[in-house]
C-alpha positions in Angstrom: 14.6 80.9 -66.9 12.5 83.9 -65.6 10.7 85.9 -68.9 11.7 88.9 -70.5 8.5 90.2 -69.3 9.0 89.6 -65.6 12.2 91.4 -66.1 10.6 94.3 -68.2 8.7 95.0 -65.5 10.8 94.4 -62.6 13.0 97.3 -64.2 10.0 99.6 -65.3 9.0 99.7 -61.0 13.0 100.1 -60.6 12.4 103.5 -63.1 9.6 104.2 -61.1 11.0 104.2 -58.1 14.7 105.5 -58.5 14.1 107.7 -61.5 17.0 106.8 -63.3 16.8 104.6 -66.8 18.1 101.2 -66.7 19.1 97.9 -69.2 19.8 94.5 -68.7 22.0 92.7 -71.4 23.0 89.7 -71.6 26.6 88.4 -72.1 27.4 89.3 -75.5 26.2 92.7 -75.6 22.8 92.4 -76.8 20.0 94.3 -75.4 17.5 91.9 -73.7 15.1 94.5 -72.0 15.2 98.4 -71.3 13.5 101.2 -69.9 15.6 103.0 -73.1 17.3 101.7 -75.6 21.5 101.6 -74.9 22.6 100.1 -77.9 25.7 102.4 -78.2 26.8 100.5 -74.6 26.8 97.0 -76.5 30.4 97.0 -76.8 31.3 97.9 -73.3 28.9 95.5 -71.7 30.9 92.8 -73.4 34.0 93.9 -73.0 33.0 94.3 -68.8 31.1 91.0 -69.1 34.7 89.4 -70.1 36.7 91.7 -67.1 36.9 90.1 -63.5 34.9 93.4 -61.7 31.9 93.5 -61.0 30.9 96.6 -61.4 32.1 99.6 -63.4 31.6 102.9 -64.3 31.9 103.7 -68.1 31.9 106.9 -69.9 28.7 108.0 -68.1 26.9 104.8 -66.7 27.2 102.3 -64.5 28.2 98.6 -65.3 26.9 95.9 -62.8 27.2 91.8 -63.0 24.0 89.7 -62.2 25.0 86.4 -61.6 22.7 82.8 -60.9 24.6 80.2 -59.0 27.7 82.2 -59.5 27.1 82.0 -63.5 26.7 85.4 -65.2 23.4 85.5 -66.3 23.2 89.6 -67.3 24.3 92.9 -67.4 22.8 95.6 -65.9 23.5 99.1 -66.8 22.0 102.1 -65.5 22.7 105.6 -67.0 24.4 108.4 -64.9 27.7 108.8 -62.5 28.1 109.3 -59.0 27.7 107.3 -55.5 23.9 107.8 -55.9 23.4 105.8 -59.4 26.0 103.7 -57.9 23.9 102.6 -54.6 20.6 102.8 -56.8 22.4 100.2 -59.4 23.7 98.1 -56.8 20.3 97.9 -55.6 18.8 96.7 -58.6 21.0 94.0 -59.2 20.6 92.6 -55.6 16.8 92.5 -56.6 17.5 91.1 -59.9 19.7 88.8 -58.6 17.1 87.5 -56.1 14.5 87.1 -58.7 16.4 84.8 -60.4 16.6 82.5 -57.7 13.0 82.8 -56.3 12.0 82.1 -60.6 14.6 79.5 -60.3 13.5 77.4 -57.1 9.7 77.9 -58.7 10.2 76.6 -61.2 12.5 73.4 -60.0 9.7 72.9 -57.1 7.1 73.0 -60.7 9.0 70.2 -62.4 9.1 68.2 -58.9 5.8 68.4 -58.7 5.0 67.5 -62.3 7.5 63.8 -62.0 6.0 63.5 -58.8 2.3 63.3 -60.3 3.2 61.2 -63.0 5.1 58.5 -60.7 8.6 59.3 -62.8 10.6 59.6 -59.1 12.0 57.0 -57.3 11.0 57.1 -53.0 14.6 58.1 -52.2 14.3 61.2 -55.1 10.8 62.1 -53.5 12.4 62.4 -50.3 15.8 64.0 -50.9 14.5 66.5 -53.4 12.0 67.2 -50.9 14.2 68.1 -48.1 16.3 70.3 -50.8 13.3 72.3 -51.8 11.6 72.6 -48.3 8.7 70.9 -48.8 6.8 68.8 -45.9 7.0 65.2 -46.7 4.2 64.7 -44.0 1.4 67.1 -44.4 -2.3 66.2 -45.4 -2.9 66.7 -49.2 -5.5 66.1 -52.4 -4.8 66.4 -55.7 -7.4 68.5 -57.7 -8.2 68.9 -61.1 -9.8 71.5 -63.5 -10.6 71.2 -66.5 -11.6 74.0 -69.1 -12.4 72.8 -72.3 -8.3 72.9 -73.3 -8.1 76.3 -76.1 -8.6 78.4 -72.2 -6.0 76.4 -70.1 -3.4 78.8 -70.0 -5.9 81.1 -68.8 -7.7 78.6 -66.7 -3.8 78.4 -65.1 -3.0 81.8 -64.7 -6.6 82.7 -62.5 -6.1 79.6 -60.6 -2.5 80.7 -59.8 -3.9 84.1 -58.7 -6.9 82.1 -57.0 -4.3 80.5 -54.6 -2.0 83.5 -54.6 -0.4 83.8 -51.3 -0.7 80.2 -50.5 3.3 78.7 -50.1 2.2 75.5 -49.5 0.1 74.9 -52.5 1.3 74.0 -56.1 -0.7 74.4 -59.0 0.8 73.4 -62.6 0.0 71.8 -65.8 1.2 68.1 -67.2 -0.7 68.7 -70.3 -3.0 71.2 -72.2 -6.3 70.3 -71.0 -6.5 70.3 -67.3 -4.8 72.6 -64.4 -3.6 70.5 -61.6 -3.6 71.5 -57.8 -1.6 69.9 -55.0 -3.5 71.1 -52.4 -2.2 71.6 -48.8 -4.9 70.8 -46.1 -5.8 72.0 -42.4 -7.1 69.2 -39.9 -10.8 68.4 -39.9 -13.0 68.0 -42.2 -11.5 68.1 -45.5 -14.5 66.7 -47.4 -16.2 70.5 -46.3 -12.9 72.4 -46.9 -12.8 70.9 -50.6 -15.9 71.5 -51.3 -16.0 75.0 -50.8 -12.7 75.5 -52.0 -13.9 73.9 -55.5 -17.2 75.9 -55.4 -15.6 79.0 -55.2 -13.3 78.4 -58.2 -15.8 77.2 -60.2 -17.6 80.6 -59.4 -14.5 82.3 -60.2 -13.6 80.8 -63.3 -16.9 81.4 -64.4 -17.3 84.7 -63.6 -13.7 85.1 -66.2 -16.3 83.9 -68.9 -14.9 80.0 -68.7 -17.3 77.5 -69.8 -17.6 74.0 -68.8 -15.3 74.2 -66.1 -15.3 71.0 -64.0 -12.7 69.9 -61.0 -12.2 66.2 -59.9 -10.1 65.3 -56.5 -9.1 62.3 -55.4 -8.7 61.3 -51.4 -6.4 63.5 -49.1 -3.1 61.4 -48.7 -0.4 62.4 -45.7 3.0 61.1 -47.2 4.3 62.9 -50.1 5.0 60.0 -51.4 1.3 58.8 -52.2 0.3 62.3 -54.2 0.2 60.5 -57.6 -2.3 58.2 -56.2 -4.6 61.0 -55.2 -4.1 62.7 -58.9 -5.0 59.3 -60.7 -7.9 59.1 -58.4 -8.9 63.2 -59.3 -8.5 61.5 -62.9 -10.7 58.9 -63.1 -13.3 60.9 -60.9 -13.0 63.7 -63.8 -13.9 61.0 -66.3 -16.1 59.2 -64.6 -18.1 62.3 -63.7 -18.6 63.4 -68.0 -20.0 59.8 -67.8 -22.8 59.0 -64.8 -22.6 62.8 -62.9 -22.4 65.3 -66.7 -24.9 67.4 -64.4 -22.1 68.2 -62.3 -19.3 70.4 -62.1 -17.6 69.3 -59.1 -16.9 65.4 -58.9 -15.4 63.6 -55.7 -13.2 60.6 -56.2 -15.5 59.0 -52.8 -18.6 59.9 -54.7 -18.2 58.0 -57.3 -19.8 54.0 -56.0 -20.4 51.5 -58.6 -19.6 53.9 -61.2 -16.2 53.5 -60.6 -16.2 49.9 -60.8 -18.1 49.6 -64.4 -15.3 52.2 -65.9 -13.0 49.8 -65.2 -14.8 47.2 -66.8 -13.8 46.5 -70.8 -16.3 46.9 -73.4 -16.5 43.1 -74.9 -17.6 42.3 -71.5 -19.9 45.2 -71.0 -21.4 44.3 -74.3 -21.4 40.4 -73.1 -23.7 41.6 -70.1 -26.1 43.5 -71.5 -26.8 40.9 -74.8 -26.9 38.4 -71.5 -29.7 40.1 -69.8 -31.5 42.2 -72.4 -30.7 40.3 -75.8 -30.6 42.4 -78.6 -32.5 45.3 -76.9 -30.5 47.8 -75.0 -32.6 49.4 -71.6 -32.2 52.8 -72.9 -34.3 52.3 -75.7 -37.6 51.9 -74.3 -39.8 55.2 -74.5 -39.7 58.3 -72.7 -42.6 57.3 -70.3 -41.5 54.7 -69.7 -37.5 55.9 -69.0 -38.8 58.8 -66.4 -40.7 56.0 -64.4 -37.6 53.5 -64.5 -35.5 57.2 -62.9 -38.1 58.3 -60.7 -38.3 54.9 -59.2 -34.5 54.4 -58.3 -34.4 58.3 -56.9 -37.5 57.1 -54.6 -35.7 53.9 -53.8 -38.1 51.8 -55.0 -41.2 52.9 -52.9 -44.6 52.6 -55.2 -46.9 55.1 -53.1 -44.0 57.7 -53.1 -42.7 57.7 -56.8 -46.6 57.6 -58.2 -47.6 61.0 -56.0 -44.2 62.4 -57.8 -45.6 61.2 -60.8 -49.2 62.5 -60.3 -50.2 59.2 -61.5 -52.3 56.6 -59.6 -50.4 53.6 -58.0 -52.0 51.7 -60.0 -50.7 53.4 -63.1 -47.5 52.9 -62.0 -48.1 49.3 -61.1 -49.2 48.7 -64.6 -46.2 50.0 -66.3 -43.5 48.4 -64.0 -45.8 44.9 -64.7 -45.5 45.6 -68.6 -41.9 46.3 -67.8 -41.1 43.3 -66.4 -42.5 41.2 -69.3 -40.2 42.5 -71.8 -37.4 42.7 -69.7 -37.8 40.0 -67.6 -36.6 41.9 -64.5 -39.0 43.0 -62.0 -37.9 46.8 -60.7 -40.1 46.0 -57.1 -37.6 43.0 -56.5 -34.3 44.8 -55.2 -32.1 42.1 -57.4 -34.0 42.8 -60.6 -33.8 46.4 -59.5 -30.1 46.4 -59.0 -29.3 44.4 -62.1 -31.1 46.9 -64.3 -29.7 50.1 -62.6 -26.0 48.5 -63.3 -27.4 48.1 -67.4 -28.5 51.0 -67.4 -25.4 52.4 -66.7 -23.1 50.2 -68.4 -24.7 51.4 -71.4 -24.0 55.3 -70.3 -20.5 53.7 -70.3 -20.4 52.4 -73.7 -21.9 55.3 -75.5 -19.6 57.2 -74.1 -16.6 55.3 -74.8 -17.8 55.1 -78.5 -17.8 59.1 -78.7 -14.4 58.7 -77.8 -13.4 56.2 -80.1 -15.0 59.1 -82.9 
């Protein structure tokens, strides 16, 4: 159903343009929006809504049906006689007649989209529906997602709609009232450069419109319509997965994500299993903050001594000591790429299970 707004101001250009004053009513009568009020024509729209013409001219205005699929949706009466009014209202309707079926096919091609996301379609519905609302089965896509912090989605909705405005191949919607989902139509090439400037300049955007803590997530592109709802539960787990190991960033790629992905999936007893396992009753985040930025700064140098003690501005033999004193309470040597690997995974399967227990509070 298109809004009373859309309509208030489809009619307020129509005024604009044609200089003549104009109402839509619905069926019964009953003003729905004017340019001035026309009240004392309630009775003779309903009595013309219930007469097989459809149009009319009634002490002084003009009477004209607006139907939607051959149902009569409204009235439309414009004040004034003659052939003039009479084009000018014919006009009108035609236009208002239109805009109910470009509102209408919006909004059907909206709820396709949203049962397609969530996997409620059946392959011979995706297909079929798809042919019925003219939209390529076959071309490249991604699902992306942006988040807002929820109390500015409908804003967060409304500048992404306007973001993509002009785009007919593009869908952007909302299956709850947190995020702002894209269906995102893609050119040949290479898409991992397209998305990434696409995202950046939203993020900008958004930002610019005073929205904090925006962050978009997409999965990989997909080429049947078919697999889109894989590509949005990708562009969801790469959303969550970025608050937990990537919280610096604001754009998060479903490819980017490595092991992280894997320990997300993992559940917590076991999680908990492994780090008691390795560590005992000590978690490997609690060790102190020297100690910490040396583990960090080791891993981002891939484990090269020389390199991560001239970051430092320590001696090498500084930074020997501590990874030796290290590896007597942990029992893992970082130098030895298996130790290293097993601690980098605790290390992060703790990130995992704090932030599942914020969650759970």
């Amino acid at each position: 159903m298109i809004s009373n707004q859309i309509l208030q101001n489809t009619i307020d250009g129509l005024k604009g343009i044609a200089r003549v004053e104009l109402c839509v009513m619905d069926t019964e009568g009953q003003e729905v929006v004017s340019t001035v009020s026309m009240k004392d024509c309630a009775g003779a729209a309903a009595e013309f809504a219930a007469s097989p013409a459809d149009s009319q001219e009634i002490q002084g205005y003009q009477y004209f049906k607006v139907y939607d699929e051959q149902m009569l949706e409204y009235i439309l009466v414009v004040a004034g006689a003659g052939e003039d009014v009479y084009t000018i209202g014919k006009m009108a309707a035609f236009q208002l007649q239109n805009l109910l079926i470009a509102y209408k096919e919006r909004f059907d091609k909206d709820n396709f989209i949203k049962n397609l996301l969530l996997d409620n379609l059946l392959l011979v519905d995706i297909y079929s529906r798809s042919k019925k609302l003219h939209i390529q089965t076959d071309a490249p896509r991604v699902v992306m997602i942006v988040e807002s912090g929820g109390k500015d989605n409908n804003t967060a909705l409304e500048l992404t709609r306007s973001h993509f405005e002009g785009s007919t191949k593009d869908f952007i919607t909302a299956v709850d009232e947190t995020n702002v989902i894209i269906v995102k139509e893609l050119v040949e090439g290479d898409a991992s450069k397209e998305l990434e400037k696409l995202s950046g300049q939203l993020v900008h955007q958004l930002q610019r419109e005073n929205l904090n803590n925006v962050r978009i997530a997409y999965g990989t592109v997909v080429r049947e319509i078919k697999e889109v709802s894989r590509s949005y539960k990708e562009a969801k787990m790469a959303l969550d997965v970025g608050k937990i190991f990537f919280d610096e960033r604001s754009i998060v790629a479903y490819s980017e994500l490595g092991i992280g992905r894997l320990i997300y999936q993992l559940p917590l007893p076991l999680c908990k299993m492994f780090i008691r396992e390795i560590f005992g009753g000590k978690s490997p985040d609690e060790f102190d903050e020297e100690t910490l930025t040396t583990i960090h700064k080791f891993f981002e140098n891939s484990l090269n001594v020389s390199e991560t003690s001239r970051q430092l501005f320590i001696h090498r033999n500084t930074l020997v000591y501590r990874l030796d004193k290290l590896q007597k309470s942990t029992g893992l040597d970082l130098r030895v790429f298996e130790d290293a690997i097993t601690f980098k995974i605790a290390l992060m399967v703790v990130k995992y299970m704090k932030y599942m227990e914020t969650l759970e509070y």
